[in-house]
C-alpha positions as CSV (number, residue, x, y, z in Angstrom):
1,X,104.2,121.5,-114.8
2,X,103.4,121.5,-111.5
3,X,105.8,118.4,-110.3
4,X,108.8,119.7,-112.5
5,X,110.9,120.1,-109.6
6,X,110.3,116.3,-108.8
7,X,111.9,115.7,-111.7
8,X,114.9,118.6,-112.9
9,X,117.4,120.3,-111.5
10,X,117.9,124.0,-111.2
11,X,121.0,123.9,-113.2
12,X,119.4,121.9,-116.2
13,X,121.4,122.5,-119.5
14,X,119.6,122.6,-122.6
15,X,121.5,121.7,-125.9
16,X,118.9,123.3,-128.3
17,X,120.3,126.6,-129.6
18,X,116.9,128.0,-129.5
19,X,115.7,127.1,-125.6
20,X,118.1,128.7,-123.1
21,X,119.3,126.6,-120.3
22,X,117.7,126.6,-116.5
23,X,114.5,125.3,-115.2
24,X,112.5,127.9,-115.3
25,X,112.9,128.6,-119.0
26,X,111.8,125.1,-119.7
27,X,109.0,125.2,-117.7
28,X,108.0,128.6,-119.2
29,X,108.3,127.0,-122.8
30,X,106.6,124.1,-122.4
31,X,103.7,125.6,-120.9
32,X,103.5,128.2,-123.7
33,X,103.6,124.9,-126.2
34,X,101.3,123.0,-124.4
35,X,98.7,125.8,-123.5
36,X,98.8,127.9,-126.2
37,X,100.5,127.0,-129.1
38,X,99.3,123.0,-129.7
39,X,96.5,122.7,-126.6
40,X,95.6,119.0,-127.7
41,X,99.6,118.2,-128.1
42,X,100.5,114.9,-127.1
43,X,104.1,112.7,-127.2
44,X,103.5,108.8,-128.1
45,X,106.3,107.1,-126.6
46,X,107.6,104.5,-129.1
47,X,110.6,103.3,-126.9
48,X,112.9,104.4,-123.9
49,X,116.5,103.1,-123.6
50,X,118.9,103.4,-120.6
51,X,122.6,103.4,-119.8
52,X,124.0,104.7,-116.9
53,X,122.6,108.1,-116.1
54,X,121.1,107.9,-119.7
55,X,118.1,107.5,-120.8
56,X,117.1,108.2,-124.8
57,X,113.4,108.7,-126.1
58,X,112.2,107.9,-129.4
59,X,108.7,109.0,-129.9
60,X,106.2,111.0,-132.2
61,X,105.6,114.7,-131.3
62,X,101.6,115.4,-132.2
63,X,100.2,118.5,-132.3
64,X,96.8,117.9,-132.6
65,X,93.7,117.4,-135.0
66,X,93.6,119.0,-138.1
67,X,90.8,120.5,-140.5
68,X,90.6,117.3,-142.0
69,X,89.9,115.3,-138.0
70,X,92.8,113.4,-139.0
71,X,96.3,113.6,-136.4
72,X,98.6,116.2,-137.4
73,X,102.0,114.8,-136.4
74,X,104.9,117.3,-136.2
75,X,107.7,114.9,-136.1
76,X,109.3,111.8,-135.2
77,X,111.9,112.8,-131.9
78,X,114.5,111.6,-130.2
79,X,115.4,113.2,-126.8
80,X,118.7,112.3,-125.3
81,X,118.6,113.4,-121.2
82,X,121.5,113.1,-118.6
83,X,120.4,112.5,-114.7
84,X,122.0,112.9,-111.2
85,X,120.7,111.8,-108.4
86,X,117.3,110.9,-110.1
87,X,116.8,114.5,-111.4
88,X,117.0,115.4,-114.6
89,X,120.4,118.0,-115.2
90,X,120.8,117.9,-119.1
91,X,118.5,117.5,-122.1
C-alpha cells in the first residue's frame, strides 16, 4: 500500500455504494481486506483491456485456502478504472 500514491489520485471516486470515495479510504479498506479479513487473498488476472484513459480487469478474486486445502474463490470481477495523467482518478 505503500506506492498507492504512485498510482491514484487524491480525488479518486469510487462507484461502489459501500466504499466512500478518496484515497485514503481505499487504502484504509484494502488494507483491512488484505491484512485482516482474507490474509492469503490474491487477484488472478485473466485479462486487461484498454481504450483511452480506460482500462477494464477481468479476473478472479481468491480469498484464500479453505478447511478442505482446496482455493476458496470469492468471485469472478470486473473492475472498470478511469486515469489522468497516468494516475488512477475513478474506479
Amino acid at each position: 500500500m505503500e506506492r498507492v500514491n504512485d498510482f491514484m489520485t487524491e480525488r479518486y471516486i469510487q462507484h461502489n455504494p459501500n466504499v466512500p470515495d478518496g484515497k485514503d479510504a481505499a487504502v484504509s479498506g484494502l488494507t483491512r481486506v488484505v491484512t485482516e479479513l482474507f490474509p492469503n487473498f490474491r487477484f488472478e488476472l485473466k485479462r486487461a483491456i484498454a481504450d483511452g484513459d480506460y482500462v477494464v480487469l477481468h479476473g478472479r478474486m481468491v480469498r484464500g485456502k479453505g478447511a478442505d486445502g482446496k482455493d476458496t474463490v470469492d468471485r469472478s470481477e470486473m473492475d472498470i478504472y478511469r486515469f489522468e495523467n497516468g494516475k488512477i482518478v475513478e474506479h
